[in-house]
N, C-alpha and C positions, 0 to 999 in steps of 0.2 A: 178563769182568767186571773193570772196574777198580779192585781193591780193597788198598787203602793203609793198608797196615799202621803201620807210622811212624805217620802221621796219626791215625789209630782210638786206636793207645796215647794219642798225644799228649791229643787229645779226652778220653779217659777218665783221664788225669792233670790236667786242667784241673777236670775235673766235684770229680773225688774234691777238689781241694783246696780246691775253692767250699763242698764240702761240710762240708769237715771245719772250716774257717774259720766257716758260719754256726752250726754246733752247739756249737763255742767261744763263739761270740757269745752265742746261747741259754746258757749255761752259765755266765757271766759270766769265761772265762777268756780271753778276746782282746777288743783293744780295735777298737772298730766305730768308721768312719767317719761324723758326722754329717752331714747335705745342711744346709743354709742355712735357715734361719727363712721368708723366702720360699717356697722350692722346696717344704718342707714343707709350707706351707697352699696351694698351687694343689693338690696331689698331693690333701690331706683334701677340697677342694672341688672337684675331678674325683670323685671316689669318690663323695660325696653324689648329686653331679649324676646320675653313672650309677645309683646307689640308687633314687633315687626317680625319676628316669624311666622306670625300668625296671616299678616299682610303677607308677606312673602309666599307663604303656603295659598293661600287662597287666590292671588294672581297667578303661582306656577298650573295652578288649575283651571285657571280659566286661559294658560296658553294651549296648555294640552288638548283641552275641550273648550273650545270655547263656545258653540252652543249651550248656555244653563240648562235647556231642560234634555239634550242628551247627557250632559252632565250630572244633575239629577237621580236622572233614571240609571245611569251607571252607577253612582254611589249607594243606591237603596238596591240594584245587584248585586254589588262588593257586600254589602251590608249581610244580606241573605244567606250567600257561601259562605262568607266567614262563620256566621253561627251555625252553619252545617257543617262546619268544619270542609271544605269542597275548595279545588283549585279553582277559581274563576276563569272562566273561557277565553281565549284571546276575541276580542273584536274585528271584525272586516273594517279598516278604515277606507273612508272615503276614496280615495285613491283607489283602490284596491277595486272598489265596485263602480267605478269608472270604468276603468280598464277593464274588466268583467264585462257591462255593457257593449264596450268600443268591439271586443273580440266578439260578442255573440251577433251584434251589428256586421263586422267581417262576413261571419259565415252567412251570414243571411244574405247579404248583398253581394257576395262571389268575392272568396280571395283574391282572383283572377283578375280583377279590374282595379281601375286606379284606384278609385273611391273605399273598394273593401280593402286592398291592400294598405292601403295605407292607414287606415283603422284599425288594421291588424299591427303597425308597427308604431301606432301612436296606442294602443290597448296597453300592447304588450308593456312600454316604458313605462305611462301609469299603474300597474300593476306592481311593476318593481318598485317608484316611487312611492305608493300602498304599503309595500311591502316595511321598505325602509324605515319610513314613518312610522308604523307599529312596532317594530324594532326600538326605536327613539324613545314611544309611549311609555313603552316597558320597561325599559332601562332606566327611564325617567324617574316613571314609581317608585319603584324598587328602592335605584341608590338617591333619590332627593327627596320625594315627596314622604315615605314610609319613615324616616328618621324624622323629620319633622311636625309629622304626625303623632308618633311614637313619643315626641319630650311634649305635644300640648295636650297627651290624651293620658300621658304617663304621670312623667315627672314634676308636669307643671302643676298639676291636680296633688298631687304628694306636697309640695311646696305652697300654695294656695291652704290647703288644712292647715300647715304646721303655722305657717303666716299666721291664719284668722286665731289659732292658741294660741301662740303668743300676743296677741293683741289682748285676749279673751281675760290672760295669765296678767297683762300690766292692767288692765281694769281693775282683778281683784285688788292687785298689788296695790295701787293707789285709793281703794274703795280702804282695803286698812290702813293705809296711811289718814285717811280723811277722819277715821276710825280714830284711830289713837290721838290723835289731835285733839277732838272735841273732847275725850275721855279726859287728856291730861287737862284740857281749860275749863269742864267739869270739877275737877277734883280743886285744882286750884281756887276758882271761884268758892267751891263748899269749905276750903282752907280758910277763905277770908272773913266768910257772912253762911254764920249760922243754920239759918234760914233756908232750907231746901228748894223751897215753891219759888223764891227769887232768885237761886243762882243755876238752876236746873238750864241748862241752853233749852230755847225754844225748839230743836230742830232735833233733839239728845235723844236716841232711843236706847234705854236698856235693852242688856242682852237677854236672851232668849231662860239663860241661868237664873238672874236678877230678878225677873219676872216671875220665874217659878218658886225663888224662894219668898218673895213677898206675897204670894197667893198661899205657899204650905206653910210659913210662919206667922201668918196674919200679920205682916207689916202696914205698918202706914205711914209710909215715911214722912207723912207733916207731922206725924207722933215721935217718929223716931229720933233717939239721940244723936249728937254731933260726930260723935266718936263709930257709933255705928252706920251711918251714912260718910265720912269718912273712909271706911275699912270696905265698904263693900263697892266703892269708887274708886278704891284703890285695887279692891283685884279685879272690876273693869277695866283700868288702866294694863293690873298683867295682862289679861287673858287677852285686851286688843293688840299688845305689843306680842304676845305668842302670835299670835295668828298672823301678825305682818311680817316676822324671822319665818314663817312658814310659807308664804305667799312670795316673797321674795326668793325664797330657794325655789318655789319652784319655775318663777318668772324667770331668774338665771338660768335655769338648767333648761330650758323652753327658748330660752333664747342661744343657747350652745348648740340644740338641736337645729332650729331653725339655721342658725351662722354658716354650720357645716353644710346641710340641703343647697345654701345662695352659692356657697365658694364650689359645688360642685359645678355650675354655672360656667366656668371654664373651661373645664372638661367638653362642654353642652357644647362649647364654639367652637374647640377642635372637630368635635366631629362631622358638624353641619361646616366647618370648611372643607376636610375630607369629603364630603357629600355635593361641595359645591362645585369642587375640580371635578368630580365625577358627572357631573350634568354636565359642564361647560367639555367636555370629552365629550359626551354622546350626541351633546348639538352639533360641535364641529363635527365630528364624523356623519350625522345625518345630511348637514347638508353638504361637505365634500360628498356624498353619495349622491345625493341630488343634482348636483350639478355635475358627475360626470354622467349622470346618464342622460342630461336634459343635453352634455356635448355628442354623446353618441347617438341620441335622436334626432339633432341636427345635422347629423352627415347624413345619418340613415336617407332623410328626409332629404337633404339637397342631391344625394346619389340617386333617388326614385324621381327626381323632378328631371334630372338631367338624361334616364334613361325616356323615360317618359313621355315628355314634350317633342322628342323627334321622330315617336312611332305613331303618337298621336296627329301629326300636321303630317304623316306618309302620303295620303291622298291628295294633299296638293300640292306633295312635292315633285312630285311628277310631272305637273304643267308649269312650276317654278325653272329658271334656269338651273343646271347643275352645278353644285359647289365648288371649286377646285379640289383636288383631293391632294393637290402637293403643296399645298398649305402646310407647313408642320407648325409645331407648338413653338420651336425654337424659332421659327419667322418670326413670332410677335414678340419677340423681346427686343425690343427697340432701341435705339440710343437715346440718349436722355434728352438730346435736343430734334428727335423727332417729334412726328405727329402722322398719323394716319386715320384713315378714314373705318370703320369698322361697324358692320351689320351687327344686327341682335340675332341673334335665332330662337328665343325664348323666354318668360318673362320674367323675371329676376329680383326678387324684394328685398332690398337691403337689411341688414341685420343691425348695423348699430348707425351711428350721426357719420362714421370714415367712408362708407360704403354708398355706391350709388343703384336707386334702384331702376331696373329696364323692364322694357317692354317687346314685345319678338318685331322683328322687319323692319324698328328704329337704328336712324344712322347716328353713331355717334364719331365724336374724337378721341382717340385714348394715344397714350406714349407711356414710356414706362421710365421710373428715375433709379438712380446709382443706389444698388443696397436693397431693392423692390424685391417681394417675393417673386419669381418668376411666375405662378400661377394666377398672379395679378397683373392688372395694369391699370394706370390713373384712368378716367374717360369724363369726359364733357359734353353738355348739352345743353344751350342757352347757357344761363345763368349756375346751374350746379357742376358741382365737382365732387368725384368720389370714387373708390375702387369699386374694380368691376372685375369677377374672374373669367377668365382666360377661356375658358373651354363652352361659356356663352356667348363669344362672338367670331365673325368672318369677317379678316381681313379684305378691305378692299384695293384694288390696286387704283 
C-alpha cells in the first residue's frame, strides 16, 4: 500500500487550520474574506433554485403516486433497470385494474343482463380512463420530473463541489492573510526591542523553513544576534506574503469558476419552464380525456336506463292501463304559461342542483319556458323545482 505519510500530516494540517480559521470567523476574532455583491446573489439564487425544485420535484411525486410506499417500491424498480441498463415496464394503473375487474365481473354475471351489462360499459370506460392516466404518468416523467431530477442529481452536485472550493480557496486565502500580519507585527516589534523572548507574539509560529534551519544551524535565538533575527523575520515576512499572491490567485480563479457554474442557473429556468408548459399540456389533455369520456358514459348509462326500465316493469304492464300511443314528443312542448299534469314512468336521478330527480308512477307538474331545450321540461312536486327529460314522462290529459 502506498501510504504517504508527509502528505496525510500535510492534509491534516491544512484541515485543522481551515478549521480553526472558520471558528475564529464564527467567533468574531479573525477577519473573513467577503465574495463580491454579484457572486453573492447568483450563490442566494442557486440555493432558491435548488429549494424549491427540490420541493417541487418531490410534491410532483407524490401527485403522481401518491401512495409513499407504491411510490417507494417504484423508485427502488426505476433504480434496478436503470443499473441494468433495461427500459422499465409500463405499470397497470389503478384504473385500468378496475376496469379489468368490472369486465371480468361482466362475464361472469352474464353480459346479457342488466347488472353484467352494465359492468361491462362502466369496465370498459375505466379501463380507458387507466389507460389515459398512464399516458399522463409517462409523459409526466419524462418531460417534468426527468429534467428536474437530472439539474439535482447532475448540475447541482457539480455546483455544490465547486461552491465548498471556493469556500475551502478563501479560508486559505484569509489563513495567509492572518499569516502575513502577525509576520509583519513580528518583524516590527523585533525592529523596536531587541529582545527576542519579549516581542515573539504569543500565538507566532515559525515556518516549517525557520524551524528547520534553527535545528541544522544550531540556533538559539535567545543567542542570536539582532540583525540575524531581523533577516530571518524578514524572509518570514516574504515567503507569507508569497504564499497569500498565491492563495489569492487561486481563490480568484475558483471564484471565476464557480461565477460562470451560478450564471448557468439561467439557462436551468429556461428549461424547467420549457418542462413546465409541457406538464401543464399533458394535465389539460389528461383530463379533457377524462371528462369526455366520463360524458360518453353518461349517455351510455342514461341510454341503458331508459331502454331498460320499460322491459323490466313488462309484466305489469299488462294489467297497467295502456299508454296512449299518440302521445308524440312534439305534444309536450308546451306554451310557456301552461301547466300539465305528467306520469313518471321510471326512476330518474338528477345530475346536477338544475335537474329534478323522479321516481316511476309519481304525478307531477311540468310546462316548458321560451328558449327550453325541447327534450326538457320545467317539473314540480311539493316544494322542488327542476328539469326533467321529456322521454321519462306521460302526459296526462
Amino acid at each position: 500500500m502506498d501510504f504517504n505519510v508527509k502528505k496525510l500530516a500535510s492534509d491534516a494540517g491544512v484541515f485543522f487550520g481551515r478549521a480553526v480559521q472558520f471558528t475564529e470567523e464564527k467567533l468574531g476574532q479573525a477577519e473573513k474574506t467577503e465574495l463580491d455583491t454579484h457572486l453573492e446573489n447568483l450563490i442566494t439564487r442557486a440555493d432558491n433554485t435548488k429549494n424549491w425544485t427540490e420541493k417541487i420535484f418531490r410534491q410532483t411525486e407524490v401527485l403522481l403516486q401518491p401512495n409513499p410506499i407504491d411510490h417507494t417500491g417504484a423508485r427502488i424498480e426505476e433504480f434496478f433497470y436503470e443499473k441494468l441498463d433495461k427500459k422499465v415496464p409500463s405499470r397497470v394503473t389503478n384504473g385500468e385494474l378496475l376496469g379489468q375487474y368490472m369486465l371480468e365481473a361482466s362475464r361472469d354475471f352474464g353480459p346479457e343482463t342488466p347488472y353484467g351489462s352494465t359492468l361491462s360499459t362502466v369496465g370498459e370506460y375505466q379501463r380507458r380512463l387507466g389507460g389515459a392516466e398512464r399516458e399522463f404518468l409517462l409523459t409526466s416523467s419524462m418531460n417534468f420530473l426527468t429534467p428536474l431530477r437530472n439539474f439535482l442529481e447532475g448540475d447541482w452536485k457539480t455546483i455544490t463541489k465547486e461552491k465548498r472550493l471556493l469556500e475551502n480557496r478563501r479560508l486559505d486565502l484569509d489563513i495567509c492573510k492572518a499569516r502575513v500580519k502577525k509576520s509583519k507585527q513580528a518583524e516590527a516589534k523585533a525592529a523596536t526591542a531587541p529582545d527576542f523572548q519579549e516581542t515573539r507574539p504569543r500565538n507566532y509560529v515559525l515556518s516549517a523553513s525557520a524551524s528547520a534551519l534553527q535545528s541544522k544551524e544550531g540556533w538559539d535565538f535567545a543567542d542570536s544576534s539582532v540583525s540575524e533575527i531581523e533577516k530571518l523575520l524578514s524572509e518570514e515576512v516574504d515567503k507569507a506574503e508569497h504564499e497569500l499572491r498565491v492563495a489569492q490567485t487561486e481563490f480568484d480563479r475558483q471564484a471565476e469558476v464557480t461565477r460562470l457554474l451560478l450564471e448557468g442557473i439561467s439557462s436551468t429556468h429556461l428549461n424547467h419552464l420549457r418542462c413546465l408548459h409541457e406538464f401543464a399540456e399533458a394535465q389539460a389533455k389528461y383530463y379533457a380525456q377524462c371528462h369526455q369520456f366520463m360524458l360518453e358514459l353518461q349517455k351510455e348509462l342514461n341510454g341503458t336506463s331508459a331502454t331498460a326500465a320499460p322491459s323490466s316493469s313488462a309484466a305489469s304492464a299488462s294489467a297497467a292501463p295502456p299508454r296512449p300511443d299518440s302521445v308524440a314528443i312534439e305534444d309536450m312542448i308546451l306554451p310557456a304559461t301552461g301547466t300539465r299534469k305528467a306520469r313518471v314512468l321510471y326512476d330518474y336521478d338528477a345530475h346536477d342542483s338544475s335537474e329534478l330527480s323522479l321516481l316511476a308512477d309519481e304525478v307531477i307538474t311540468v310546462y316548458t319556458v321560451p328558449g327550453m331545450d325541447p327534450d326538457w321540461l320545467v317539473g314540480e312536486k311539493g316544494n322542488q323545482k327542476g328539469k326533467v327529460p321529456v322521454t321519462y314522462l306521460e302526459l296526462l290529459s
